[in-house]
N, C-alpha and C positions, 0 to 999 in steps of 0.2 A: 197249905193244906186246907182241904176241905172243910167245913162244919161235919163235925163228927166222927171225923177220922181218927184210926186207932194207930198209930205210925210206932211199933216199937222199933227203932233203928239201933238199941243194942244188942239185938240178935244178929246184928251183919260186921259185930266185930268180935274179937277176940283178945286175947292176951296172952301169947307166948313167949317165956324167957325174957320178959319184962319190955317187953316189945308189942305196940300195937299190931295187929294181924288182922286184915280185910275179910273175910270170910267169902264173900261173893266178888264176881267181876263187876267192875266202873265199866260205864258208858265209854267208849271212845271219842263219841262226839260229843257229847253234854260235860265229861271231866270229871273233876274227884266228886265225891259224894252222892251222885247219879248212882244207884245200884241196878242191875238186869236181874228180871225174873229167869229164873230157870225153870222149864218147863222139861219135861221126857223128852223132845227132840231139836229144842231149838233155845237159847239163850235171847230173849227181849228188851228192850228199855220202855217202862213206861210213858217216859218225858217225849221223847223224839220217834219211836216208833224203831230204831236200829234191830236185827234180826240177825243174828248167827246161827248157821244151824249148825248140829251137831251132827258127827259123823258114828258109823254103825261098823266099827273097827272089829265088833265079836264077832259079827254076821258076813264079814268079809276075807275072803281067805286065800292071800295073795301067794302064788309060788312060786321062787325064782329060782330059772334056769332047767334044765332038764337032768334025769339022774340016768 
């Protein structure tokens, strides 16, 4: 970490039913403890640069078959 970085990394867990709980998604490439920014339309890693974007499943309105 940086000189003067504010890193609180107990906001990215949780504890439920006596069970640690990740609250954000892990890098896939970098591994456990890497966390991804989540951003409105795309999931980031700041380590390696990895990019997912998210899909727009309200704004899309698939209809199948004829009636």
């Amino acid at each position: 970490m940086g000189r003067g970085s504010n890193v609180q990394v107990w906001k990215y867990y949780s504890i439920e039913d006596g069970r640690l709980k990740r609250n954000r998604k892990e890098c896939p490439r970098c591994g456990r403890g890497v966390f991804m920014a989540e951003h409105s339309d795309r999931v980031t890693c700041g380590k390696c640069g990895y990019t997912e974007f998210k899909r727009k499943e309200a704004n899309q309105k698939i209809t199948k078959g004829k009636k």
